[in-house]
Structure formats: structure tokens, C-alpha cells
N, C-alpha and C positions, 0 to 999 in steps of 0.2 A: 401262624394261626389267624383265620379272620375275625378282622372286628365285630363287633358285636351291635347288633341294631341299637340306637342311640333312644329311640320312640317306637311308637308303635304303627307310626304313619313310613317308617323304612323297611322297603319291601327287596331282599335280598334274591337272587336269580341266579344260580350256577351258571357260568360260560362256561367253555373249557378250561382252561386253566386260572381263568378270572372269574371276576363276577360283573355282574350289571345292578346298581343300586336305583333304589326309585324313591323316593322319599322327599320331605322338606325338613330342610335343616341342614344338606347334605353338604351346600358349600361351605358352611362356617365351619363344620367338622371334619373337611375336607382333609386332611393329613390321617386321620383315621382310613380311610378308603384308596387314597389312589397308593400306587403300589411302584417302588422301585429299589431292585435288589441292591443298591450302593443305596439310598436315602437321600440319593439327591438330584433334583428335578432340573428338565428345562423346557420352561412356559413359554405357548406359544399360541395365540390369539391375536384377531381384529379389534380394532378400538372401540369400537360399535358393540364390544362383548365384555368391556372393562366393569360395568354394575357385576357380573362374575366374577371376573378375574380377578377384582381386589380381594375378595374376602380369602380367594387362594393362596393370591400372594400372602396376605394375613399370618394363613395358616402355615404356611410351608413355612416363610419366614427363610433364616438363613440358608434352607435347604435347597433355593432355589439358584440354580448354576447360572441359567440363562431364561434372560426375560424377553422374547423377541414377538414384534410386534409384525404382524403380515396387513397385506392387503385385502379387503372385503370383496365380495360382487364373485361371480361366475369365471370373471376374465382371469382370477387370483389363481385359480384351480391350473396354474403351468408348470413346467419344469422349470423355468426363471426362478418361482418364488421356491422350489425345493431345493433350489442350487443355493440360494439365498440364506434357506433355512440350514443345511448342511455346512456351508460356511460359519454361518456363526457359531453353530456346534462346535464343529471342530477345534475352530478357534478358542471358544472356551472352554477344550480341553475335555470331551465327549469321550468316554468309558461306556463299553461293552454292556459293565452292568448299570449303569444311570437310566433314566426314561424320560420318557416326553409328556407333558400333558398338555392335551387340543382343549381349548375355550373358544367355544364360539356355535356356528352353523357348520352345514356339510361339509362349506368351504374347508374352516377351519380343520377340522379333523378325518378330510379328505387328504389335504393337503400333508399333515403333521404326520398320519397315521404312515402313506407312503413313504415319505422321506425315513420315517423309523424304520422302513419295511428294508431298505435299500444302505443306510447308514452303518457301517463294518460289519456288514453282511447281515443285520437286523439288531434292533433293540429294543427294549419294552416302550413300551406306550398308554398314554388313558385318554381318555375323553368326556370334555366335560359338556354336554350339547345345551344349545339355548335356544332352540327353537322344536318347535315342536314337531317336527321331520325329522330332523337332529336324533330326540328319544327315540319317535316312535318304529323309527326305522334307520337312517343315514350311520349313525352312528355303534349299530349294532350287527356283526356279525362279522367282520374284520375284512370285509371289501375298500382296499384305499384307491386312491389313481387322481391322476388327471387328466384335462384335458386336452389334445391334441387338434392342427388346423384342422384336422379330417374328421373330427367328429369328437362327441362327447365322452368323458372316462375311456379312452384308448389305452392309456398307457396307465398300470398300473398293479397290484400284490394282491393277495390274500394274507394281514398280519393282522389279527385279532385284539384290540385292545385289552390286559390284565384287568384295567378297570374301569367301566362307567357310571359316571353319575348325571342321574336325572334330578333335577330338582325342581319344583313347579314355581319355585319364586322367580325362578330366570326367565317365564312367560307372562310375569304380570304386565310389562310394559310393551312386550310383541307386538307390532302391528297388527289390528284383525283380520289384515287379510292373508297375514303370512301364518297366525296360531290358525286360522280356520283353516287351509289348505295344507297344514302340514298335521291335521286331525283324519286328512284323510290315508293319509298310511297306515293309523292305529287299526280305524275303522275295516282298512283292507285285510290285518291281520288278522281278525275276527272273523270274518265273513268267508273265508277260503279254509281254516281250520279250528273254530272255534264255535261253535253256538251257541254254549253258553256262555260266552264273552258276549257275543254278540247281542244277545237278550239284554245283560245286565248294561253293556254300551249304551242301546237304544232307551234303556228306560233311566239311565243319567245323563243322556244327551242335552237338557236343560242346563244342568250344575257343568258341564264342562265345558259350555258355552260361556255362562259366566265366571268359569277360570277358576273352580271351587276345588282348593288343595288337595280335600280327598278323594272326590271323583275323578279329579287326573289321575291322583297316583295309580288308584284300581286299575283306569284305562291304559295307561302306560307300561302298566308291572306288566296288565295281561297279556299286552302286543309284545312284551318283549318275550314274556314268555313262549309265544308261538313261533315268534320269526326265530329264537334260539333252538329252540327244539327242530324245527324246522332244516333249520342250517347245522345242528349235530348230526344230521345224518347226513347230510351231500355238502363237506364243509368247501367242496372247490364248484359247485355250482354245476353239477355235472347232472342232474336229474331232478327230485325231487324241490330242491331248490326255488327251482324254476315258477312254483306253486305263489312266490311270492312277487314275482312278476304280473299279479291281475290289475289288467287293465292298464298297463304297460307298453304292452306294444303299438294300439293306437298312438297309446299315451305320448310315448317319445317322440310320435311322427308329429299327435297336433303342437308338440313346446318347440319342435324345429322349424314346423312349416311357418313361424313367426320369429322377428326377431330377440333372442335370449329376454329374458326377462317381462317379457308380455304375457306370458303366461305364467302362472308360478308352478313349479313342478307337479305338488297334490292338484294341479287345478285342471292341471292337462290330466293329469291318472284319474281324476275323476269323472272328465267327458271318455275317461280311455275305458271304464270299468263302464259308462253305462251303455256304450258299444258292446263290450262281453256279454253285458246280458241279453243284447237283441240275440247274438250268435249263441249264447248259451240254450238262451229256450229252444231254438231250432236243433242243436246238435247235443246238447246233453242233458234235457230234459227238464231245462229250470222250469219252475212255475213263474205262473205270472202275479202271485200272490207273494211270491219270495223276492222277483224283480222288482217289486212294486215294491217292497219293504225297503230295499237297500235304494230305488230313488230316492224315496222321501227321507233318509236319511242325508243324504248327498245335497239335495235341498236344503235342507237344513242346515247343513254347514256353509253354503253360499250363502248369497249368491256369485258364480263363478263367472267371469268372463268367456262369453260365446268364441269358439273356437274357429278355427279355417277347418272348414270343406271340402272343399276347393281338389278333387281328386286328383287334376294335376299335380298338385302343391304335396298331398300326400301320397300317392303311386312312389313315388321315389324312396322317399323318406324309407317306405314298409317295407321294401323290396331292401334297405342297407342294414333292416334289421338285425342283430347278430341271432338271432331264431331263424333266418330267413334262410329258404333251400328252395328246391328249380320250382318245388308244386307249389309252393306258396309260402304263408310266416308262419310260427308255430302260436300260438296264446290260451291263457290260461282261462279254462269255463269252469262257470259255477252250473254243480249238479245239483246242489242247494245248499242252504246258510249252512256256511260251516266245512263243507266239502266241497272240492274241487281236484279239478285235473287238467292235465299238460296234454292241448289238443294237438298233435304234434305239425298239422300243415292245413292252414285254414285258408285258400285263394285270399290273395289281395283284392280281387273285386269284393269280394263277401264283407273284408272288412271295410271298406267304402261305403258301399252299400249300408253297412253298419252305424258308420258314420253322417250318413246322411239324413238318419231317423233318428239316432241318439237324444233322448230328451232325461231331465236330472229333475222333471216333476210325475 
């Protein structure tokens, strides 16, 4: 039987076979929510995530098998630290029915979610995210992997986490520039299949600026609710899916054409989304009164680090896209707030072109 909301500020999400919790209070009651069919856990978190992870520890208390500590940053995301992590499993004596809980960033339960995906043949898992990428997307929809020398998330599952928890206390201390760029995958899930998410976003964009409990939760529950619904229908990423890819595929090309970390992921999707809307108006009929809304949103949540240009820098990058085919790359336009669609081959010059006018005022 599932638990039972604690408050009224805990916002409950059907997954598949789990749930996704959004709420405050959620880590100290944290044994209530994460879910494993033996009762007993093995934690696995960055030390940069331990204001989290203690209260879990707390909670679980004796139920905790293994306490293992990973590496932070982008570089973390190998098969070294899943070998690492499966070693110590094993070692302490890892059952079928036991489970993992991720504390941390993407890192974290990129990394955690895989190894469970792959560990005697799979085992349950949760995710407890602490950044606001983390909730509002990274952590939802059971996409794991890491990364390979050839490129980003190469290698990696489709195992769905039983249970997430979001909880807004874990963002009170976030860097601003890492809660403000990870605000923009919320804002993305709104804008592609929601509008009235999207309305009520726009007019609490003040209070979730200033990191105001309730207006996260709202924004949060809602983005989860769309990228899950979203992903119940195409759960291996095979079409509709794909919808949650906006402003993505510039996107990836401007966080590569620089070295890792110069960009933060929401920050390149955000110059990547305001490229969709130059091609959107052209090819699927956005307004420029609807393009104009979702800048000044965008706006608002920077300001964002200027991006590379630079068409040499990016031709390559577009052309390795995994949408990419001989006519061109595929990406996601807005036909307006709220809908959108999967253009299926949109020339690499167009998106350059795109790229060269992009502006986020």
C-alpha cells in the first residue's frame, strides 16, 4: 500500500510501477517513500549532497546495507565509478530484492540508476535529486547511462526509478546559477504540453525565484506530471518522447562546442530553445507574441552565459546528433504554448542560421 501524503504541501504522481513525490518534509520522512522489496537499502551519493543524505541516513537507520560515497562533476558519469559502485554492492552482499537510493545531481543518479539497471540482471532503485534539473527532469523517467570518450550518455538503460523524491529544502543552498538553469527544464515541460502550467509558471516566476516552498512544489509536481505522462506513452523514446527534447538539439551542440562545464546544461537548452522559436515561427506557425512570452521568461531566469557561434564549432557537433539523418537533424517546434511537435529533418544550415539571431530578450 502506498503512503500516505504526510501534508498538504506533498504532491503524489503515479510512475509506472512507482511514484514521484514532490513535497517538503520529504527527506526526514524519507523511509515512508523510498521503496525496497527486502527493506533494505544501499546509499549512494556525492559529498557535496550529504545536507541530504544525512537526514536519509537518519531515516533508514539500520536499514541501510551500504553507504557509498561517489565522485561529483561530469567526469563521474564512467563505467570506472559503476564498476566501483557494483563492487561494493556485491561485496556487501547485494540481493535481487534490495535497492539503491541516488542522493545527489544527475550525476548521482545517472550513475546509480545504471549500475541498478545492469546489477543481476536489474534491481530496484530511488532517487533522491538535489538540484533543480535533478526534479525537474534528470531524475524522472528511468533514462540512466554514462558517459563514453565518444560522446555524452553513450552507454547506457532504460530502468525507471520505484521512487522519487523531490523536496525544495535540498535547493535552498544551490548555487544560483545552477537552481536558475536547472528551472529551465521545468519551464520547458510547460511550454511543449501544458498551458496551463505554463500560465500559472509565468505568474509565480517571482516566488520561484526567491526559492518559495510552495511555488516550487506546484512547479515541479506540474513538470513531473507532463514529462511522466509524456514518457507513458513512448517509454523507450521511440516517438513521441522526443517532444521533450525542445531546444535540445542546438542545445547539445552549444554545451560541446565548449569545454564541459562552461556551460550548464539548462543554459545551453535555453540558447537551444530560443533557436526553436526563430525555426518554429518559420515552419510551424508560432507567433511572435507566444515567442516573445517564452523569451522573457528565459530572461528572467538568467542571465545566461553567451554561447559559441561559431558554425564551424557547431556543423559537426549537429550533424553527430542522434536525430541526425542525410537531409538534416530532426527538432522539436513550438506550434504554440503548450503544443508542439517532432519536425522530423530540419537542414543544419537553418539551425545555424538559427543560431546566429538567437536572442533570450
Amino acid at each position: 500500500m502506498s503512503p500516505t501524503p504526510a501534508t498538504p504541501r506533498v504532491e503524489r504522481i503515479p510512475a509506472g510501477e512507482g511514484a514521484i513525490w514532490v513535497g517538503e518534509g520529504l527527506l526526514r520522512d524519507a523511509s515512508r517513500y523510498l521503496v525496497s522489496p527486502s527493506g533494505r537499502f544501499l546509499l549512494v551519493s556525492p559529498a557535496s549532497a550529504r545536507s541530504a543524505s544525512d537526514p536519509i541516513r537518519k531515516a533508514l537507520g539500520s536499514a541501510v546495507l551500504l553507504d557509498f560515497e561517489i565522485e561529483d562533476g561530469e567526469a563521474a558519469k564512467s563505467l570506472a565509478n559503476v564498476e566501483k559502485i557494483s563492487e561494493a554492492a556485491l561485496a556487501a552482499g547485494l540481493r535481487r530484492d534490495d535497492a539503491f537510493v541516488a542522493v545527489g545531481g544527475g550525476v548521482a543518479t545517472d550513475v546509480t540508476g545504471f549500475a541498478a539497471a545492469i546489477l543481476l540482471r536489474g534491481v530496484a532503485w530511488n532517487a533522491v535529486p538535489t538540484t533543480t534539473a535533478g526534479m525537474a527532469d534528470a531524475a524522472i523517467g528511468g533514462k540512466t547511462a554514462v558517459n563514453h570518450p565518444r560522446g555524452k550518455n553513450l552507454l547506457g538503460a532504460f530502468h525507471p526509478p520505484r521512487a522519487v523524491l523531490s523536496d525544495p529544502v535540498c535547493l535552498a543552498t544551490l548555487p544560483d546559477r545552477d537552481y536558475r538553469a536547472g528551472l529551465v527544464e521545468a519551464y520547458k515541460a510547460a511550454w511543449v504540453a501544458d498551458p496551463e502550467l505554463s500560465s500559472r509558471a509565468s505568474e509565480s516566476l517571482s516566488a520561484v525565484l526567491e526559492r518559495d516552498g510552495a511555488a516550487l512544489v506546484a512547479l515541479l509536481a506540474g513538470a513531473a506530471r507532463v514529462k511522466i505522462g509524456i514518457v507513458e506513452t513512448d517509454p523507450r523514446d521511440a516517438g513521441r518522447r522526443h517532444l521533450l527534447n525542445f531546444g535540445h538539439t542546438l542545445g547539445h551542440a552549444l554545451e560541446g562546442a565548449v569545454p564541459w562545464g562552461t556551460l550548464r546544461h539548462g543554459e545551453a537548452v535555453a540558447w537551444g530553445i530560443a533557436a526553436a522559436l526563430e525555426i518554429s515561427k518559420r515552419r510551424a506557425g508560432l507567433s511572435e507574441q507566444d515567442a516573445a512570452a517564452i523569451r522573457r521568461t528565459l530572461s528572467r531566469l538568467g542571465p545566461f552565459p553567451q554561447p559559441e557561434r561559431d558554425p564551424k564549432k557547431l556543423a559537426p557537433l549537429l550533424a553527430l546528433d542522434k536525430k541526425a539523418t542525410a537531409a538534416g537533424t530532426a527538432g522539436v517546434l513550438l506550434e504554440e504554448i503548450g503544443r508542439a511537435r517532432v519536425e522530423p529533418s530540419v537542414p543544419i544550415p537553418e539551425w545555424l542560421d538559427a543560431a546566429a539571431i538567437m536572442s533570450l530578450s
